[in-house]
C-alpha positions in Angstrom: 13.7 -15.2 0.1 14.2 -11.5 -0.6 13.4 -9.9 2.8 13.8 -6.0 4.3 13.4 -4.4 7.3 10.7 -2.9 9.0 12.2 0.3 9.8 13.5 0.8 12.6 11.7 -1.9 14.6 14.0 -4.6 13.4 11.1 -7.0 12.1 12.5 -8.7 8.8 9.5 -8.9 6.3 9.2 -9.8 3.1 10.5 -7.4 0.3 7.0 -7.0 -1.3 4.0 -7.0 0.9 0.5 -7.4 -0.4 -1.9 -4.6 -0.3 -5.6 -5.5 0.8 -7.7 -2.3 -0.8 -9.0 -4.4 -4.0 -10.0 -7.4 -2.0 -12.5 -5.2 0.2 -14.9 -4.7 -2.7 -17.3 -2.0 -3.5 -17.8 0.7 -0.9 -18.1 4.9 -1.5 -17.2 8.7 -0.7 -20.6 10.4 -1.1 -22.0 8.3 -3.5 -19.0 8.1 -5.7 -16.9 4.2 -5.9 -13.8 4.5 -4.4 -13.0 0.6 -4.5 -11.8 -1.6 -6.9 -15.5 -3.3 -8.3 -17.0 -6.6 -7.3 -14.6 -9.4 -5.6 -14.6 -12.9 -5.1 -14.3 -13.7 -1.4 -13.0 -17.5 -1.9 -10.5 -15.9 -5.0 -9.2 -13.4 -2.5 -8.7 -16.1 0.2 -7.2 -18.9 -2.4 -4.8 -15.6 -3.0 -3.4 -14.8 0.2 -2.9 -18.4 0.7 -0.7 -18.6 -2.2 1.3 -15.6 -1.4 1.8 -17.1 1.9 3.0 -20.3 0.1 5.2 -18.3 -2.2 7.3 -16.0 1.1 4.8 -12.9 1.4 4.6 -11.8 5.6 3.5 -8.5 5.0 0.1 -7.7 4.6 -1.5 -3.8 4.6 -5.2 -3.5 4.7 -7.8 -0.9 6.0 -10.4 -0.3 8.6 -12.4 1.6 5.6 -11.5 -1.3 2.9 -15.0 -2.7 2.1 -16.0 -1.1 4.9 -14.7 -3.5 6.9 -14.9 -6.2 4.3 -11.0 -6.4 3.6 -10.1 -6.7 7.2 -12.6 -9.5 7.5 -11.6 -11.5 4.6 -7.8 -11.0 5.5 -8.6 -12.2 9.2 -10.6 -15.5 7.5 -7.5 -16.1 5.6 -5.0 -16.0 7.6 -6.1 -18.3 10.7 -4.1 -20.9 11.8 -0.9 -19.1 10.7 -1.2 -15.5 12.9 2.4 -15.5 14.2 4.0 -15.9 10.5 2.8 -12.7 9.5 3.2 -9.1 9.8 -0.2 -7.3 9.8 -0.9 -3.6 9.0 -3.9 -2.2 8.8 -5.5 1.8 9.1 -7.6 3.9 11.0 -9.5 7.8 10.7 -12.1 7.1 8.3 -15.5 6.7 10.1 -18.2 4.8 7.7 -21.2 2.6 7.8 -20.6 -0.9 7.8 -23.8 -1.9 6.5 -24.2 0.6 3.6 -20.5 0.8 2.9 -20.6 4.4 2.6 -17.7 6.6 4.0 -19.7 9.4 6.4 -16.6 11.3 8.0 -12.8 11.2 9.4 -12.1 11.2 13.0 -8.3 11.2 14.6 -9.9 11.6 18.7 -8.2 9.6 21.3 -11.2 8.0 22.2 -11.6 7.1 18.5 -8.8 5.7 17.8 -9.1 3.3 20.7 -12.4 2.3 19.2 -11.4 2.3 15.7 -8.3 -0.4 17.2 -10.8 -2.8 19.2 -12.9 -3.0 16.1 -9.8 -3.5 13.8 -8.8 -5.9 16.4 -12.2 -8.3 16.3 -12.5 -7.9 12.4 -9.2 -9.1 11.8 -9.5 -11.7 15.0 -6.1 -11.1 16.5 -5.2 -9.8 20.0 -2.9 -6.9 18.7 -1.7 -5.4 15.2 2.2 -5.1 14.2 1.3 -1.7 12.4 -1.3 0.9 12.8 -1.3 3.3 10.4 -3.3 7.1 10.6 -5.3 7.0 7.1 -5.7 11.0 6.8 -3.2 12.3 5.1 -3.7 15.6 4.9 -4.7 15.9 9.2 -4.2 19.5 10.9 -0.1 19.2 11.5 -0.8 21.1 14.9 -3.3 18.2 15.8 -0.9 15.6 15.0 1.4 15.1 18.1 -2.2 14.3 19.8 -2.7 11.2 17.7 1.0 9.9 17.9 0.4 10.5 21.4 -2.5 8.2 21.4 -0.7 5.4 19.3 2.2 5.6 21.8 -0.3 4.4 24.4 -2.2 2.0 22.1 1.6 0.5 22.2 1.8 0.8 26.1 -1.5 -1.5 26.3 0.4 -4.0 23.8 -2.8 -3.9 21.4 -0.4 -2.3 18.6 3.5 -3.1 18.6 4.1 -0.2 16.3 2.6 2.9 14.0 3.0 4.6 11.1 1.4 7.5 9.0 -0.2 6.9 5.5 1.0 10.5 4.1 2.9 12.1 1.3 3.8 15.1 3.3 7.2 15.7 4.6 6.1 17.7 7.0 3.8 15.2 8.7 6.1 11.9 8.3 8.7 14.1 10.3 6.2 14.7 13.5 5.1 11.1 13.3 9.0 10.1 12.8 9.6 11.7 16.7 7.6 8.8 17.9 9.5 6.3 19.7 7.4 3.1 17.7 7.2 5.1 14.6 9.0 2.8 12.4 6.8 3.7 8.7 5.4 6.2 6.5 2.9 4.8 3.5 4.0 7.2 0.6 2.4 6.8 -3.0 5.7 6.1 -4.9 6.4 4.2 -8.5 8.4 5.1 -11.8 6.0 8.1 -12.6 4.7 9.1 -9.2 6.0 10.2 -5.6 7.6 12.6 -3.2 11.4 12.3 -2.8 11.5 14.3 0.3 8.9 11.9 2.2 11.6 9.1 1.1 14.6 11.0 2.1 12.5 11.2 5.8 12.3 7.7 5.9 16.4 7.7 5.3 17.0 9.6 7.7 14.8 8.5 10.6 15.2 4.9 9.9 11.9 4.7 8.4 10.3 1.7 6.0 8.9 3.4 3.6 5.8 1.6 2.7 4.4 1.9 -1.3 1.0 2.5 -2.2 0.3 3.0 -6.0 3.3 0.3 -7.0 2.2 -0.7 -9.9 0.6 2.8 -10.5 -2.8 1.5 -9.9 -2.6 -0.9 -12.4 -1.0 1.6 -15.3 2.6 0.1 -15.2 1.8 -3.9 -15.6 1.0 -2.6 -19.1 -2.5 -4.0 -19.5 -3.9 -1.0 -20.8 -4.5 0.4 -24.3 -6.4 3.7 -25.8 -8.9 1.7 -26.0 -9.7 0.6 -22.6 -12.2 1.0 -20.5 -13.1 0.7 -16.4 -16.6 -0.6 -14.9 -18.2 2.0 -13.5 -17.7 0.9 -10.3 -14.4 1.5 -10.2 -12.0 4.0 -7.9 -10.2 5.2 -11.3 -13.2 6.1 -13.2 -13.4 8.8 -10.1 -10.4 9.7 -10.4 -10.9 10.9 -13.8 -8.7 8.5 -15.7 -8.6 8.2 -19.6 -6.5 6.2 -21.9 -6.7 8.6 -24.9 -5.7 11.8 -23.6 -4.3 14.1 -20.6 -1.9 12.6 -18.0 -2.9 8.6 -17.9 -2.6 9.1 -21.6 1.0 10.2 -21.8 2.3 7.8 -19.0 0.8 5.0 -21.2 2.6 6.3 -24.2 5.6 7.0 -21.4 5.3 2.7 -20.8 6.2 2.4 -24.4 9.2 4.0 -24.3 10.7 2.3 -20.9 9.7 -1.0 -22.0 12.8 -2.4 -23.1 14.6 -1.0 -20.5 12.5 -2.7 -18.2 11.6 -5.8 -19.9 15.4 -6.8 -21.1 15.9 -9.0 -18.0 13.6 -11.7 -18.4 10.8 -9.3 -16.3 7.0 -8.5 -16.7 6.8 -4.7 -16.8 5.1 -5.2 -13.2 7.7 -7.2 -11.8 10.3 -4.5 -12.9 8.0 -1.6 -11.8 8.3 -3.5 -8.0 12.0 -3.7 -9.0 12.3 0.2 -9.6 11.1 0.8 -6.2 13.7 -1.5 -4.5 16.7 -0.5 -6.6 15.5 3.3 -5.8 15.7 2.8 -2.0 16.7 -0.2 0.8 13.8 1.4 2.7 11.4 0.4 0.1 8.5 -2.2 0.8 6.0 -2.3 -2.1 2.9 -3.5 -1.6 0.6 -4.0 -4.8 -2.7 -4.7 -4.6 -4.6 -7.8 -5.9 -7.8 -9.9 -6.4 -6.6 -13.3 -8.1 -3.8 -15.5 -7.8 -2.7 -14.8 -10.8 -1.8 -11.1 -9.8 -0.2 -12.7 -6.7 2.1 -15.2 -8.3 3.3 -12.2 -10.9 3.9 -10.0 -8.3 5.9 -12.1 -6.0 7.9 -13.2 -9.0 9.9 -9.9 -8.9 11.4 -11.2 -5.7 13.4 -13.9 -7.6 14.8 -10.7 -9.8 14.9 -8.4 -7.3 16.3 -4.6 -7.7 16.7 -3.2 -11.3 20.2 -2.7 -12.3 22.4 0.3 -11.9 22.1 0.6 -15.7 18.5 0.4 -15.9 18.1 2.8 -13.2 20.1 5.3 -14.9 18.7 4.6 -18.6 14.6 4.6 -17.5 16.3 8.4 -15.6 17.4 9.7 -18.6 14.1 8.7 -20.6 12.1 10.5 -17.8 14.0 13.3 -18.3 13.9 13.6 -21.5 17.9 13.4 -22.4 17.5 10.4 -24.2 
């Protein structure tokens, strides 16, 4: 099995992890979706099962997933087989369980101490491998307060380590002076991310945890001009559309790396997963899912693991536009 390290906490986990924000189902940011549609509670559980079968430890989840849905069905799931796994999950978003509306952020000590004991019974578990601050864009002079407060969550043996989900140098350096910082969740794939966030997690012995993979879906290649999202759906928020502006042009983008990607024997997903692990050995993608399907194709790049040193330079030149 293709492993990697957890930063600097030594924990070997599985090369891809399996991100848990699909599986939560509908939930929303005044009034607007900001999941993934409806979900099939026994499908997501039949899922993680196989990816358990198939090597996957890693798991990354939310408090704000679902509103507490994802955590649920992840804890459900995984019973019986607790000490096989590496759990992350997040915390800062405050929302409403019961309407599964997101009503505000909140980084307070006492908070987060709340936000944990609730993660804790939701996931049923008596402590989390990773806890991971959700607000990525929090006041940098606050910051030290929070790390502060995760240093004592570890103290209480309730967390054995913490990260920050954030794109911002800046931010993953203050967390990074932590002594049980070992990770920072950057948004990172072929077309998207923040090299000196990575470079961070180089330097500081960091794992550098991948949200957006797959490029929310955009890089397995399932999408033409012509399709379309249901309408509740986080992308039709985010303003995507397949005929024009930027989701446009990174579909037409896909085209062109295709080969390249492809000429291996790999699905266009699998060598997306491969991109990020030939890019960095701090890497740790974590694509999202809701069937099995999606999980045996994903953990399938594992058998091909990193794109070559020719690939890597050929899908450069393309993206620069000297080829």
């Amino acid at each position: 099995m293709f492993t990697r390290t957890l930063g600097r906490s030594g924990i070997e986990v599985s090369a891809m992890g399996l991100g848990c924000w699909a599986i939560g189902g509908p939930f929303y940011r005044d009034g607007k979706p900001v999941g993934w549609g409806q979900v099939d509670d026994n499908e997501s559980i039949r899922a993680i099962h196989r990816a358990l079968d198939l090597g996957v430890t890693f798991f990354d989840t939310a408090d704000v997933y679902g509103c507490g849905h994802s955590e649920r069905i992840l804890g459900q799931a995984l019973a019986g087989r607790r000490d096989k796994v590496v759990i992350a999950t997040k915390f800062g978003n405050v929302f409403d369980e019961a309407t599964r509306q997101i009503i505000g952020a909140d980084a307070s000590p006492e908070y987060i101490r709340r936000a944990c004991e609730a993660s804790l019974r939701r996931l049923n578990t008596d402590y989390i491998d990773l806890y991971q601050f959700h607000i990525g864009n929090y006041d940098l002079e606050k910051a030290p307060e929070v790390r502060d407060a995760l240093e004592e969550l570890v103290a209480k043996g309730k967390i054995r380590y913490y990260g920050w989900s954030t794109d911002d140098p800046e931010r993953a350096r203050i967390f990074a002076e932590g002594p049980h910082c070992v990770a920072i969740q950057q948004r990172l794939n072929i077309f998207e991310g923040n090299e000196e966030t990575l470079a961070v997690c180089e330097r500081y012995n960091l794992a550098s945890i991948n949200r957006g993979p797959l490029g929310m879906g955009l890089l397995t290649g399932k999408f033409t001009p012509d399709s379309t999202l249901p309408e509740d759906d986080v992308r039709r928020t985010r303003g995507w559309n397949f005929r024009e502006g930027e989701v446009a042009e990174r579909l037409k983008m896909l085209e062109k790396l295709r080969d390249i990607l492809t000429r291996d024997g790999r699905t266009l997903a699998q060598a997306a997963l491969g991109w990020l692990w030939a890019r960095s050995e701090k890497t740790i993608p974590i694509p999202g899912f809701k069937t099995v399907q999606q999980v045996e194709e994903n953990v399938g790049a594992m058998r091909f693991g990193p794109l070559s040193d020719e690939q890597m330079q050929a899908i450069q030149d393309l993206l620069s536009g000297s080829s």
